[in-house]
MARKOLZA-320096 format. One record per residue: residue number from 1; residue in one letter; y, x, z of N, C-alpha, C, O in turn. Coordinates in Angstrom, 2 decimals, padded with zeros to 5 digits. Layout:
N
     i   aa       nc2       nc1       nc3      cac2      cac1      cac3       cc2       cc1       cc3       oc2       oc1       oc3
   NUM    A         Y         X         Z         Y         X         Z         Y         X         Z         Y         X         Z
...
REM end
This chain:
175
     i   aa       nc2       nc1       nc3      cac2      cac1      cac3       cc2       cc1       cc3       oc2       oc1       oc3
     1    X    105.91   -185.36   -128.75    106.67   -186.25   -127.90    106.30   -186.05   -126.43    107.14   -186.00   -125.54
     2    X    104.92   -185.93   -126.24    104.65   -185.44   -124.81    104.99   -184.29   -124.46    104.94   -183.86   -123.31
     3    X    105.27   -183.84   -125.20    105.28   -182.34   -124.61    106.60   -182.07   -124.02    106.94   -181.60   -122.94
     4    X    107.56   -182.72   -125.54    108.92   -182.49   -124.88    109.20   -183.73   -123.65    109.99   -183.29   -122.81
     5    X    108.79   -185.04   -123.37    109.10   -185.04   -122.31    108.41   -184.13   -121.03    109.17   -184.06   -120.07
     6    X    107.53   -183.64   -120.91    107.56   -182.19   -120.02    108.54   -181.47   -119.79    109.21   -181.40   -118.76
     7    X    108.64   -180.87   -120.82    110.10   -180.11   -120.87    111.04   -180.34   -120.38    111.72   -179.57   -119.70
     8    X    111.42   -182.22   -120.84    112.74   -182.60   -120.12    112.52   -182.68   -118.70    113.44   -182.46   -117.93
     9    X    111.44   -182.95   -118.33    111.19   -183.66   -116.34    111.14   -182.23   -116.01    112.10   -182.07   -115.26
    10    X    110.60   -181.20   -116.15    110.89   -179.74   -115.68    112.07   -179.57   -115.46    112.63   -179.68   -114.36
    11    X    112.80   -179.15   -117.04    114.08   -178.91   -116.59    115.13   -179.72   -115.88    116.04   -179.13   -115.30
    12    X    115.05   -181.25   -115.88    115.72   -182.07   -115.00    115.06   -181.50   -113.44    115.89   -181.22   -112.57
    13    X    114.24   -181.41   -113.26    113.70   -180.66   -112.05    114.67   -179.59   -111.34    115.44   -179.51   -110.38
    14    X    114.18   -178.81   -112.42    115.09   -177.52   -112.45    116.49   -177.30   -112.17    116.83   -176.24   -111.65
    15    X    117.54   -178.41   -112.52    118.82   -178.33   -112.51    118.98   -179.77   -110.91    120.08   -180.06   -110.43
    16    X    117.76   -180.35   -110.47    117.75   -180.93   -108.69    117.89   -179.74   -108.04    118.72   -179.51   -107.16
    17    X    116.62   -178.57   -108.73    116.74   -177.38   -107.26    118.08   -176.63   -107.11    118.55   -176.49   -105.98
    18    X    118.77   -176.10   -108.28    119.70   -175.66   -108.72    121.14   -176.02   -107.93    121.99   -175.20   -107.58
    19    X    121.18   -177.34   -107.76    122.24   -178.37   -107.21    121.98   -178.22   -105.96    122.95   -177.90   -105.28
    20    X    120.75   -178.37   -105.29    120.69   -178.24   -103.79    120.59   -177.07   -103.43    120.07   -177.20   -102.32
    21    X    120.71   -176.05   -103.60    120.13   -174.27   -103.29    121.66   -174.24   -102.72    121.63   -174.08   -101.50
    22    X    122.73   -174.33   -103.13    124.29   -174.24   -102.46    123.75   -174.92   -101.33    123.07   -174.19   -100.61
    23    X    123.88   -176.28   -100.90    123.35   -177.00   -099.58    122.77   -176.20   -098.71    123.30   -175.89   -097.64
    24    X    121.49   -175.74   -099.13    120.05   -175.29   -098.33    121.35   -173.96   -098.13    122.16   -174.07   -097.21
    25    X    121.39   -172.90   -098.97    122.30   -172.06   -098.18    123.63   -171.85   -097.58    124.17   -170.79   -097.28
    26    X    124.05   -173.09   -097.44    125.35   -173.72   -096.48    125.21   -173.61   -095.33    126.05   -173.17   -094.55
    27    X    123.42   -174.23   -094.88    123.23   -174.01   -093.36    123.26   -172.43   -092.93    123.51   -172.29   -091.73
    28    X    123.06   -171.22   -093.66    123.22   -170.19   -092.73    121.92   -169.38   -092.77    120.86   -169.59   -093.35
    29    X    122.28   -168.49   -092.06    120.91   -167.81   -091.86    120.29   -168.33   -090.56    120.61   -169.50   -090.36
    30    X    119.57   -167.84   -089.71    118.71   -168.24   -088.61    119.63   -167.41   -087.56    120.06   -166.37   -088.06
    31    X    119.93   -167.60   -086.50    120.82   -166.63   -085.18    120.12   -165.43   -085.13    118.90   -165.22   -085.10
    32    X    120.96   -164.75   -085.12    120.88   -163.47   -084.83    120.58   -162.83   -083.24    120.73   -163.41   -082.16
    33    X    120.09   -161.38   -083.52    119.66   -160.86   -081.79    121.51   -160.69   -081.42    121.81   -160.99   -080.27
    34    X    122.39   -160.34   -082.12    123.73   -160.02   -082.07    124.56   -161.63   -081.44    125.55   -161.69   -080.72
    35    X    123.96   -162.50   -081.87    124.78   -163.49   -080.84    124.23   -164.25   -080.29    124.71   -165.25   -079.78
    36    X    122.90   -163.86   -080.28    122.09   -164.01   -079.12    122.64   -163.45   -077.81    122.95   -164.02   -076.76
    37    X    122.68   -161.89   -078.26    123.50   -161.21   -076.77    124.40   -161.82   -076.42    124.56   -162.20   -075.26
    38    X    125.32   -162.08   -077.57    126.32   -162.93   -076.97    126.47   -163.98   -075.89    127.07   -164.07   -074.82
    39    X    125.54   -164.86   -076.74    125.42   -165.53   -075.54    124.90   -165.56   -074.40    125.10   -166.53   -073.67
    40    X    123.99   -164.32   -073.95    123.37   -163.56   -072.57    124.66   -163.24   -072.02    124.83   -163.84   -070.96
    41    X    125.68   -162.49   -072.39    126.66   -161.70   -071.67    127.36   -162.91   -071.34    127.83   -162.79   -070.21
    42    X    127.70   -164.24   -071.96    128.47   -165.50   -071.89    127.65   -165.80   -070.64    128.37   -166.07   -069.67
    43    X    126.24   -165.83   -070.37    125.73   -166.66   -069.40    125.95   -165.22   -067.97    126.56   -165.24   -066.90
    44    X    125.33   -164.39   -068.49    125.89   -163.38   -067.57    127.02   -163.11   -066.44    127.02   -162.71   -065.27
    45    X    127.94   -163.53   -067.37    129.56   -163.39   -066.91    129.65   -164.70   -066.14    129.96   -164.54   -064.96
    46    X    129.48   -165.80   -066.50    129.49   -166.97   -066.18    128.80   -167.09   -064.31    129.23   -167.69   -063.33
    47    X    127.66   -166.23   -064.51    126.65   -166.53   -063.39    127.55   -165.16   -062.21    127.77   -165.51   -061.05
    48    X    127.86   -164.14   -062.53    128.30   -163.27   -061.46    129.47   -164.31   -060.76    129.27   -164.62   -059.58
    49    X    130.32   -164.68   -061.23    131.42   -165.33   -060.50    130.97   -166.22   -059.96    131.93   -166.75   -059.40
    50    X    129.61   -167.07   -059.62    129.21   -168.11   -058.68    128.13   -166.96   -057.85    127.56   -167.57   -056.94
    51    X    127.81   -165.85   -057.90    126.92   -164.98   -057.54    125.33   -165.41   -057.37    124.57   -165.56   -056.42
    52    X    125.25   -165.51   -058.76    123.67   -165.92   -059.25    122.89   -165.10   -060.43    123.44   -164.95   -061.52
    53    X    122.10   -164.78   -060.27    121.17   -163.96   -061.88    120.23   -164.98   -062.37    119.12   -165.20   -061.88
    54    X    120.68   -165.49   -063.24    119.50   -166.30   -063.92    118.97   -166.10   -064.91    119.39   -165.27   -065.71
    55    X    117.91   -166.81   -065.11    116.61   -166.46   -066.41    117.44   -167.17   -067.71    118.00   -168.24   -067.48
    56    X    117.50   -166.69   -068.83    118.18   -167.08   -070.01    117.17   -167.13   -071.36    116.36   -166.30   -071.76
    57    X    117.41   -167.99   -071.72    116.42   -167.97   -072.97    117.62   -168.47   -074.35    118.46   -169.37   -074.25
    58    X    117.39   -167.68   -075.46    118.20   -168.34   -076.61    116.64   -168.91   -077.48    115.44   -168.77   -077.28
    59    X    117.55   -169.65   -078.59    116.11   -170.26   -079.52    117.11   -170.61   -080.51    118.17   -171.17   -080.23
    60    X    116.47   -169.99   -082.49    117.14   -170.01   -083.15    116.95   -171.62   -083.96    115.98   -172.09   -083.37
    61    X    117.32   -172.46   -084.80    117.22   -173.04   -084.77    115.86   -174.02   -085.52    115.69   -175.16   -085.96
    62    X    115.37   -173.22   -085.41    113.51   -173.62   -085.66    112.81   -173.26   -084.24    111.62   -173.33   -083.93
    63    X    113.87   -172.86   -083.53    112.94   -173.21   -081.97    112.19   -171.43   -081.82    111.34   -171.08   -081.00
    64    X    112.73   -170.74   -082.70    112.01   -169.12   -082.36    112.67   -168.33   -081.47    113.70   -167.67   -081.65
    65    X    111.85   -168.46   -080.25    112.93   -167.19   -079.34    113.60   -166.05   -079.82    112.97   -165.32   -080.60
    66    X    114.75   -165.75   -079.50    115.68   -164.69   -080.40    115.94   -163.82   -079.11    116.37   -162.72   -079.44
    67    X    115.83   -163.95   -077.96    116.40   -163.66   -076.59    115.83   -164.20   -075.76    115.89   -165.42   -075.91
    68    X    115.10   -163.79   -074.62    114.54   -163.83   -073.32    114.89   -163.08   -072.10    114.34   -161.99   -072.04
    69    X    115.81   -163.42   -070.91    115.96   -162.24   -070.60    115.71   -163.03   -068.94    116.02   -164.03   -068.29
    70    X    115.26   -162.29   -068.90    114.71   -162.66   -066.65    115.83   -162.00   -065.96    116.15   -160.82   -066.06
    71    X    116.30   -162.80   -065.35    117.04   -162.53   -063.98    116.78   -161.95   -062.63    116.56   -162.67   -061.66
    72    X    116.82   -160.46   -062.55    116.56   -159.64   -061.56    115.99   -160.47   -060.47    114.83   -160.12   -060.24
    73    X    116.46   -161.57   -059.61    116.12   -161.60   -058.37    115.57   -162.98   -058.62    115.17   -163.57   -057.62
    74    X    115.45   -163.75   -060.06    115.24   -165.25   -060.25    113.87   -165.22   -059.82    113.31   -164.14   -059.64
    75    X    113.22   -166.44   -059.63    112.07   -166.93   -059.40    111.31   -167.10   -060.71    111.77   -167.62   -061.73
    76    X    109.93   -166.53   -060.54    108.86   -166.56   -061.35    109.37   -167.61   -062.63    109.71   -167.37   -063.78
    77    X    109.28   -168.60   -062.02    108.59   -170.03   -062.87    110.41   -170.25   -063.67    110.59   -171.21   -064.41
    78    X    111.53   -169.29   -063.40    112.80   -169.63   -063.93    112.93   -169.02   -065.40    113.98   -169.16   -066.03
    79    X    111.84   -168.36   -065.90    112.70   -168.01   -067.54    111.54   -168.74   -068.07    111.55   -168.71   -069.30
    80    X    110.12   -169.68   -067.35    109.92   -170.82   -068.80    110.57   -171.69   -068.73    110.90   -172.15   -069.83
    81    X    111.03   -172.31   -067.67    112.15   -173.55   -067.52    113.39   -173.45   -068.43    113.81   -174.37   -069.14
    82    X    114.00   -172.03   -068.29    115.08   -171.96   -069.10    114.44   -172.24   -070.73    115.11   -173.04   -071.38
    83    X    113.39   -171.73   -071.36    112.91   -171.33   -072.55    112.92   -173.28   -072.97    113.44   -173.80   -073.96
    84    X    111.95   -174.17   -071.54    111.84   -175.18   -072.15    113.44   -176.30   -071.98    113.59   -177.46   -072.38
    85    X    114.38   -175.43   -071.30    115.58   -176.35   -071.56    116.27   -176.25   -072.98    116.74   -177.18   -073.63
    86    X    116.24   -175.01   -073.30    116.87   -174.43   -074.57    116.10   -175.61   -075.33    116.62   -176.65   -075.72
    87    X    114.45   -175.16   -075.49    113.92   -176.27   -076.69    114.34   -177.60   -076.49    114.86   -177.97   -077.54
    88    X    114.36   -178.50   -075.63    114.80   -179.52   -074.96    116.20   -180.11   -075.69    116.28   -181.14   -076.36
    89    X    117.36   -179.11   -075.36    118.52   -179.04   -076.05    118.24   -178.75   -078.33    118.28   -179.39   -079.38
    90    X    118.16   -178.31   -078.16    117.23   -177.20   -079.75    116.75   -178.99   -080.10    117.63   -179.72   -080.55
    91    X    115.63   -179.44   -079.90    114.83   -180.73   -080.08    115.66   -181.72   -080.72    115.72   -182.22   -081.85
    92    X    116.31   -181.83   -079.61    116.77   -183.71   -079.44    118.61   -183.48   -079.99    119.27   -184.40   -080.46
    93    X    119.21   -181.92   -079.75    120.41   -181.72   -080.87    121.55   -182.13   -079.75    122.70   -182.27   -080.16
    94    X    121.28   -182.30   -078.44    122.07   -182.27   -077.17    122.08   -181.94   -076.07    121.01   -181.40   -075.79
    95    X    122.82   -181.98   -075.21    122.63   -180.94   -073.74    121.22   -181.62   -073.17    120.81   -182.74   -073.44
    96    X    120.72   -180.83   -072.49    119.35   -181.44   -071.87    119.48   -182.55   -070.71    118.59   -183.37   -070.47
    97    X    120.56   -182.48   -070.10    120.78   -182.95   -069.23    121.47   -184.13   -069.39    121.45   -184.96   -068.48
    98    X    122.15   -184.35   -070.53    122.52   -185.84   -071.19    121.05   -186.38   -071.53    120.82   -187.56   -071.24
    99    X    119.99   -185.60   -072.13    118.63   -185.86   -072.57    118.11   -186.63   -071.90    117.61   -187.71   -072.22
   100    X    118.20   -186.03   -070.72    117.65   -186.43   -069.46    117.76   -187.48   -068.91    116.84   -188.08   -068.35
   101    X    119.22   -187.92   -069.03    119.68   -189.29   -068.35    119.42   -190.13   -069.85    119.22   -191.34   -069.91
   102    X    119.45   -189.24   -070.98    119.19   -190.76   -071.87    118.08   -191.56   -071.66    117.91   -192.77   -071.70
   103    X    117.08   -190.24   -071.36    115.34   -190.54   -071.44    114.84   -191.44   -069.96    113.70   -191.59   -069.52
   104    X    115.74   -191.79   -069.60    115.45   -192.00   -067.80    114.11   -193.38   -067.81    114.48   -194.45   -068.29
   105    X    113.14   -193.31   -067.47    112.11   -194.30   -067.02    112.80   -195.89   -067.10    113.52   -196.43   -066.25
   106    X    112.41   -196.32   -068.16    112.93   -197.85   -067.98    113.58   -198.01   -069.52    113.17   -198.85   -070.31
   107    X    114.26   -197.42   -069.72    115.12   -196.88   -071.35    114.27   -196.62   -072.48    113.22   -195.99   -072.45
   108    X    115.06   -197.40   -073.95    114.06   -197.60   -074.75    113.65   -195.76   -075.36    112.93   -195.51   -076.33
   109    X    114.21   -194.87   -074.61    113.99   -193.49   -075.35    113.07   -192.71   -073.99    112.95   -191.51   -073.77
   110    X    112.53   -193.83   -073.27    111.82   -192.74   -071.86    110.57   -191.99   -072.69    110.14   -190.89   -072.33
   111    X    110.09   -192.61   -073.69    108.59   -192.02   -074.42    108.97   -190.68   -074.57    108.09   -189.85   -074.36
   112    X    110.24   -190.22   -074.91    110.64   -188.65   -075.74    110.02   -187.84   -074.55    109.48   -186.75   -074.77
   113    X    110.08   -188.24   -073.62    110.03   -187.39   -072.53    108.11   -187.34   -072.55    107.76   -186.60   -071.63
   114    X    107.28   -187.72   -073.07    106.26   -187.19   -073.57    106.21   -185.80   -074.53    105.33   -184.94   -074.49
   115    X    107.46   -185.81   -075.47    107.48   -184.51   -075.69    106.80   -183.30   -075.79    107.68   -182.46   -075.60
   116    X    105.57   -182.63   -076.01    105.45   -180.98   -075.51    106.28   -179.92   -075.09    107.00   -179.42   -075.97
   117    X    106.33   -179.55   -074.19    107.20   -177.97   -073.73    108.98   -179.23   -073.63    109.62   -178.72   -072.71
   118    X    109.63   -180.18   -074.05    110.69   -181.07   -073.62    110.25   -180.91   -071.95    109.15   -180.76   -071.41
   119    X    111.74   -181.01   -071.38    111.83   -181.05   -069.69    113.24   -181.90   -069.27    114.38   -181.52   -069.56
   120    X    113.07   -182.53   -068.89    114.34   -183.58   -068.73    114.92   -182.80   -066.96    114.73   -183.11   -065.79
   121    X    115.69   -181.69   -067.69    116.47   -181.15   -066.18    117.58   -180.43   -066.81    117.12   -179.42   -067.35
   122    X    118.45   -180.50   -066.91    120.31   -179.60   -067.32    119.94   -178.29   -067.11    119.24   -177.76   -066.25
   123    X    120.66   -177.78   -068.24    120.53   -176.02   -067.94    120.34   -175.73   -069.12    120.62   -174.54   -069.26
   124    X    119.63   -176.72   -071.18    119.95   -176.87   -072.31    121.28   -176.74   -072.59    122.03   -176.97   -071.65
   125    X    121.84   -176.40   -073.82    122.59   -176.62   -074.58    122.37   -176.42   -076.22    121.44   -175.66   -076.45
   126    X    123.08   -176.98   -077.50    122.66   -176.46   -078.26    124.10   -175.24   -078.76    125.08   -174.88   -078.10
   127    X    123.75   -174.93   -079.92    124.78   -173.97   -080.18    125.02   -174.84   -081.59    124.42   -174.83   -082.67
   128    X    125.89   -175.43   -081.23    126.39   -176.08   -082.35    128.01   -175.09   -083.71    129.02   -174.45   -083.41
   129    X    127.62   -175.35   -084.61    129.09   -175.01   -085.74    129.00   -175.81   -086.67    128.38   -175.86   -087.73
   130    X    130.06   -176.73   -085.82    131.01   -177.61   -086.85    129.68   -178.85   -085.98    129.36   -178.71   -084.80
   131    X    129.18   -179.83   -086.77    128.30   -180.94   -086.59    126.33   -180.06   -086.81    125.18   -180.49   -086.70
   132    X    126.76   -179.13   -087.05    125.21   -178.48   -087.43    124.59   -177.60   -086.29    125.12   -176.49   -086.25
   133    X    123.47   -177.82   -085.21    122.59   -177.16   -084.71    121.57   -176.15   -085.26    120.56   -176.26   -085.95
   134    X    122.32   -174.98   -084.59    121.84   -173.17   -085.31    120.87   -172.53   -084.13    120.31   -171.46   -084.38
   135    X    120.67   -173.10   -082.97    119.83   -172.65   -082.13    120.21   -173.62   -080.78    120.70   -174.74   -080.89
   136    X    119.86   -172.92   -079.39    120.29   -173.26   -078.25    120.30   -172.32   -077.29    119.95   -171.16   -077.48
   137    X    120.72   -172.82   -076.17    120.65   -171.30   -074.75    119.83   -172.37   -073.64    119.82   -173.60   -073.67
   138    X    119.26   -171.61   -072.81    118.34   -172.66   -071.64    119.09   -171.34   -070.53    119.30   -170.17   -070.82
   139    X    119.32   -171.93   -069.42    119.18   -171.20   -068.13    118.90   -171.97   -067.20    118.91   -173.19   -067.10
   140    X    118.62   -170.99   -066.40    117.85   -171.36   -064.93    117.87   -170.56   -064.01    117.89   -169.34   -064.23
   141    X    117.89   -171.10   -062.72    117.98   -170.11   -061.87    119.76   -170.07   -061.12    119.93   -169.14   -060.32
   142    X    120.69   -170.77   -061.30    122.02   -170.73   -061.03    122.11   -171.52   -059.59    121.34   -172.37   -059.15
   143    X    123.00   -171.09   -059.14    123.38   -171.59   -057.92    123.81   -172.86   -057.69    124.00   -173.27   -056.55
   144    X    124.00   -173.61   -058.79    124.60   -174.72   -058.76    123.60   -176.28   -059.16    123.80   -177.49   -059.30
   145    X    122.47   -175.28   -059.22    121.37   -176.51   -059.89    121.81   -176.64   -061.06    122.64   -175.94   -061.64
   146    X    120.99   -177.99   -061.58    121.35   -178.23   -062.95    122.53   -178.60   -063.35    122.38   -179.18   -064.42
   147    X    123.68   -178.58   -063.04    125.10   -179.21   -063.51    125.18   -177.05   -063.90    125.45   -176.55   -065.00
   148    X    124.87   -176.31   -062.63    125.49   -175.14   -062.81    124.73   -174.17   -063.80    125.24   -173.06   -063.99
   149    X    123.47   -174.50   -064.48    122.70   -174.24   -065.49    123.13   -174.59   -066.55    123.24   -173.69   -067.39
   150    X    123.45   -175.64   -066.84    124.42   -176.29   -067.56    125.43   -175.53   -068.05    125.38   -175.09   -069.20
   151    X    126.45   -175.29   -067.22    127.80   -174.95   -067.49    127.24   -173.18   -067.94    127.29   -172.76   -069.10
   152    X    126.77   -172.39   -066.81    126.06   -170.95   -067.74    125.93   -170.91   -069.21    126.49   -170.19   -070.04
   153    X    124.72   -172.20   -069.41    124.62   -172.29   -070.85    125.26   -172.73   -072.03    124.99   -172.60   -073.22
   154    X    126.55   -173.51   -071.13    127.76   -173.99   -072.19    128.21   -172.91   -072.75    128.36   -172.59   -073.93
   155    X    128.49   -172.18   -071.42    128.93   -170.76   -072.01    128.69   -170.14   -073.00    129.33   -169.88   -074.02
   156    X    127.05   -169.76   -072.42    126.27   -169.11   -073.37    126.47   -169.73   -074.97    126.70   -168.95   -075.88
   157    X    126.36   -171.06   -075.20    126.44   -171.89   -076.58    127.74   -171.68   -077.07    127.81   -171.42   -078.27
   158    X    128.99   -171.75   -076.31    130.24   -171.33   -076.89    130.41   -169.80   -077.31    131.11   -169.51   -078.29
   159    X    129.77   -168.83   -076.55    129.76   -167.63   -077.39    129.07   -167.16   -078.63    129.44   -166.41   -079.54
   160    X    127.93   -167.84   -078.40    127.52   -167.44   -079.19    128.01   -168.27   -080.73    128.07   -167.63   -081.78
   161    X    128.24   -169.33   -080.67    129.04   -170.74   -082.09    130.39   -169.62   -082.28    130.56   -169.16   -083.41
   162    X    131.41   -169.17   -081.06    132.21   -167.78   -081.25    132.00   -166.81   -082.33    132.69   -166.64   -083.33
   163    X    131.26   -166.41   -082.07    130.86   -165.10   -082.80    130.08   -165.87   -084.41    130.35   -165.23   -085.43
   164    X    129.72   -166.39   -084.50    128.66   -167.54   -085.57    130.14   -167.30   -086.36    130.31   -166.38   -087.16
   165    X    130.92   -168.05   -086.08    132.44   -168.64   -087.03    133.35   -167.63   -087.02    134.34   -167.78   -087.74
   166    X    133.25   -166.71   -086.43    133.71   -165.74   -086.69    133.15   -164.66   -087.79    133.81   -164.37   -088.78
   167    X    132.20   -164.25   -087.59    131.54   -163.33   -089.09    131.16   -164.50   -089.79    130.10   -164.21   -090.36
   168    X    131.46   -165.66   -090.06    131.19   -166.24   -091.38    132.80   -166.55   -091.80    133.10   -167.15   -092.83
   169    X    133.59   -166.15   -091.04    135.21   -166.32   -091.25    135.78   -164.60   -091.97    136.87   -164.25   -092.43
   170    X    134.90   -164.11   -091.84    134.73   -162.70   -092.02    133.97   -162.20   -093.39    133.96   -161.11   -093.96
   171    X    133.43   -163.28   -093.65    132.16   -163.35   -094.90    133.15   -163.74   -096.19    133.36   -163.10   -097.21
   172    X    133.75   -165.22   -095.71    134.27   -165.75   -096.58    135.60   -164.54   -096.96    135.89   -164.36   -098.14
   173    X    136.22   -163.88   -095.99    137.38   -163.61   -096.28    137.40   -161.94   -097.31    138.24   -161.10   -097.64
   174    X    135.90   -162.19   -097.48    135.82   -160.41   -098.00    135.43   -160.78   -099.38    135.44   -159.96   -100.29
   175    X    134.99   -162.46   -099.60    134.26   -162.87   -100.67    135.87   -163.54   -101.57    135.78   -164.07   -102.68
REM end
Protein backbone atom coordinates (compact mmCIF):
# COMPACT_ATOMS: atom_id res chain seq x y z
CA UNK A 1 0.00 0.00 0.00
CA UNK A 2 2.92 2.32 0.62
CA UNK A 3 4.60 1.71 -1.99
CA UNK A 4 1.95 2.12 -4.48
CA UNK A 5 0.99 5.33 -3.05
CA UNK A 6 4.67 6.37 -4.12
CA UNK A 7 4.05 5.40 -7.31
CA UNK A 8 0.86 7.30 -7.53
CA UNK A 9 2.46 10.89 -6.00
CA UNK A 10 5.46 10.31 -8.56
CA UNK A 11 3.55 9.77 -11.35
CA UNK A 12 0.88 12.47 -10.46
CA UNK A 13 4.15 14.48 -10.25
CA UNK A 14 5.15 13.42 -13.39
CA UNK A 15 2.07 14.25 -15.49
CA UNK A 16 2.34 18.42 -13.24
CA UNK A 17 5.84 18.55 -15.10
CA UNK A 18 4.49 17.18 -18.29
CA UNK A 19 1.48 19.83 -18.36
CA UNK A 20 3.74 22.75 -17.62
CA UNK A 21 6.89 21.96 -20.02
CA UNK A 22 4.38 23.45 -23.09
CA UNK A 23 4.15 26.81 -20.74
CA UNK A 24 7.92 26.90 -19.67
CA UNK A 25 8.57 26.49 -23.54
CA UNK A 26 5.97 29.10 -24.71
CA UNK A 27 8.25 31.76 -23.26
CA UNK A 28 10.97 31.22 -25.95
CA UNK A 29 14.40 30.94 -26.03
CA UNK A 30 16.67 33.74 -24.43
CA UNK A 31 17.43 36.86 -27.34
CA UNK A 32 19.59 36.27 -29.61
CA UNK A 33 23.14 38.15 -30.80
CA UNK A 34 20.84 38.35 -34.27
CA UNK A 35 18.25 40.71 -32.72
CA UNK A 36 20.30 42.01 -30.58
CA UNK A 37 21.96 43.64 -33.73
CA UNK A 38 18.85 44.45 -34.54
CA UNK A 39 18.23 46.40 -32.21
CA UNK A 40 21.90 48.26 -32.36
CA UNK A 41 21.19 49.13 -36.08
CA UNK A 42 17.39 50.35 -34.72
CA UNK A 43 19.30 52.55 -32.17
CA UNK A 44 21.95 53.34 -34.72
CA UNK A 45 19.68 54.60 -37.38
CA UNK A 46 17.61 56.33 -34.91
CA UNK A 47 20.75 58.33 -33.43
CA UNK A 48 22.41 59.47 -37.03
CA UNK A 49 19.26 61.52 -37.91
CA UNK A 50 19.53 63.66 -34.57
CA UNK A 51 23.52 63.42 -35.19
CA UNK A 52 24.53 61.53 -32.07
CA UNK A 53 26.65 58.04 -31.41
CA UNK A 54 25.56 56.53 -28.43
CA UNK A 55 26.59 53.73 -26.04
CA UNK A 56 23.93 50.79 -26.43
CA UNK A 57 23.56 47.96 -24.30
CA UNK A 58 20.91 44.97 -25.01
CA UNK A 59 20.10 42.43 -21.93
CA UNK A 60 18.37 39.13 -22.53
CA UNK A 61 15.79 38.51 -20.36
CA UNK A 62 17.63 37.20 -17.22
CA UNK A 63 19.50 40.44 -17.41
CA UNK A 64 22.69 38.71 -19.55
CA UNK A 65 24.33 41.15 -21.80
CA UNK A 66 23.76 39.89 -25.41
CA UNK A 67 25.22 43.30 -26.97
CA UNK A 68 27.44 46.11 -25.79
CA UNK A 69 28.43 48.44 -28.15
CA UNK A 70 30.30 52.06 -27.29
CA UNK A 71 29.69 54.93 -29.27
CA UNK A 72 32.72 56.28 -31.14
CA UNK A 73 32.78 59.78 -29.74
CA UNK A 74 30.35 58.92 -26.42
CA UNK A 75 31.67 59.68 -23.05
CA UNK A 76 33.44 57.17 -20.85
CA UNK A 77 30.84 56.72 -18.12
CA UNK A 78 27.90 56.33 -21.32
CA UNK A 79 27.84 52.45 -22.07
CA UNK A 80 27.46 51.60 -18.02
CA UNK A 81 24.58 53.99 -17.83
CA UNK A 82 23.12 52.55 -20.90
CA UNK A 83 23.86 48.74 -19.49
CA UNK A 84 22.19 50.06 -16.09
CA UNK A 85 19.08 51.61 -18.00
CA UNK A 86 18.47 48.44 -20.00
CA UNK A 87 18.56 46.48 -16.44
CA UNK A 88 16.40 49.21 -14.96
CA UNK A 89 13.84 48.69 -17.86
CA UNK A 90 14.71 44.45 -17.90
CA UNK A 91 13.89 44.76 -13.71
CA UNK A 92 10.83 46.56 -13.08
CA UNK A 93 9.21 45.27 -16.95
CA UNK A 94 8.94 49.20 -18.07
CA UNK A 95 10.57 52.13 -19.68
CA UNK A 96 13.07 53.46 -17.15
CA UNK A 97 11.98 56.64 -17.35
CA UNK A 98 8.26 55.94 -16.43
CA UNK A 99 10.42 53.98 -13.51
CA UNK A 100 11.74 56.90 -12.68
CA UNK A 101 8.84 59.13 -12.24
CA UNK A 102 7.05 56.17 -10.57
CA UNK A 103 9.95 55.84 -8.00
CA UNK A 104 10.12 59.71 -7.38
CA UNK A 105 11.11 60.55 -3.46
CA UNK A 106 7.91 60.82 -1.50
CA UNK A 107 5.95 57.75 -3.46
CA UNK A 108 5.07 54.58 -1.91
CA UNK A 109 7.63 52.80 -4.66
CA UNK A 110 10.74 55.49 -3.93
CA UNK A 111 12.55 52.30 -1.89
CA UNK A 112 12.95 50.43 -5.59
CA UNK A 113 15.25 52.97 -6.30
CA UNK A 114 17.59 51.29 -3.65
CA UNK A 115 17.83 48.72 -6.20
CA UNK A 116 21.58 47.51 -7.21
CA UNK A 117 22.97 48.59 -10.70
CA UNK A 118 18.61 50.21 -11.06
CA UNK A 119 19.14 54.10 -12.22
CA UNK A 120 16.10 56.18 -12.34
CA UNK A 121 17.10 58.23 -15.77
CA UNK A 122 15.14 57.37 -19.50
CA UNK A 123 17.14 55.78 -22.08
CA UNK A 124 15.53 51.81 -20.71
CA UNK A 125 13.16 50.06 -22.58
CA UNK A 126 12.00 46.57 -22.43
CA UNK A 127 11.57 44.40 -25.51
CA UNK A 128 8.38 43.25 -25.01
CA UNK A 129 6.13 40.22 -27.40
CA UNK A 130 2.77 40.28 -26.88
CA UNK A 131 2.49 41.03 -22.66
CA UNK A 132 5.92 38.98 -22.07
CA UNK A 133 9.46 40.70 -21.35
CA UNK A 134 12.39 38.84 -23.53
CA UNK A 135 15.15 41.33 -22.72
CA UNK A 136 15.72 45.22 -22.95
CA UNK A 137 17.92 48.00 -24.87
CA UNK A 138 19.62 50.93 -22.53
CA UNK A 139 21.17 53.95 -24.44
CA UNK A 140 23.02 56.78 -23.64
CA UNK A 141 24.75 59.30 -24.87
CA UNK A 142 21.89 60.98 -27.40
CA UNK A 143 21.43 64.39 -28.04
CA UNK A 144 18.27 64.72 -26.67
CA UNK A 145 18.90 63.63 -23.02
CA UNK A 146 16.79 61.26 -21.56
CA UNK A 147 13.42 61.67 -23.51
CA UNK A 148 16.05 61.20 -26.68
CA UNK A 149 17.65 57.93 -25.07
CA UNK A 150 14.45 56.89 -24.71
CA UNK A 151 13.08 57.14 -28.06
CA UNK A 152 16.80 55.43 -29.57
CA UNK A 153 15.86 52.65 -27.35
CA UNK A 154 12.18 52.43 -28.30
CA UNK A 155 13.57 51.86 -31.40
CA UNK A 156 16.01 49.63 -30.52
CA UNK A 157 13.01 47.47 -28.45
CA UNK A 158 10.71 47.66 -31.52
CA UNK A 159 13.30 46.03 -33.70
CA UNK A 160 14.35 43.89 -32.09
CA UNK A 161 10.19 42.39 -30.64
CA UNK A 162 10.26 42.87 -35.03
CA UNK A 163 12.44 40.39 -35.79
CA UNK A 164 11.40 38.12 -32.29
CA UNK A 165 7.64 37.72 -34.11
CA UNK A 166 8.80 37.41 -37.06
CA UNK A 167 11.06 34.08 -36.97
CA UNK A 168 8.63 32.71 -34.51
CA UNK A 169 5.89 33.56 -37.34
CA UNK A 170 8.35 31.68 -39.45
CA UNK A 171 8.71 28.72 -36.91
CA UNK A 172 5.15 28.22 -36.61
CA UNK A 173 4.55 28.40 -40.34
CA UNK A 174 7.15 25.58 -41.30
CA UNK A 175 5.70 23.53 -38.26
Amino acid sequence: MFRTSHILTAAAAAALLLAAAPQAYAQGPSLTAAQAMAAARAVQAYAKKEGSDPSTVVLDRDGNIVLELKGNNSAPHNLGLAQRKAFTANMFKMKSIEWRDATKPGTQRANERETPNAIPLGGGVPIMIGNEVVGAVGVSGTRGGQEGDTAGAQAGADAAAALVQRLQAQARAQN
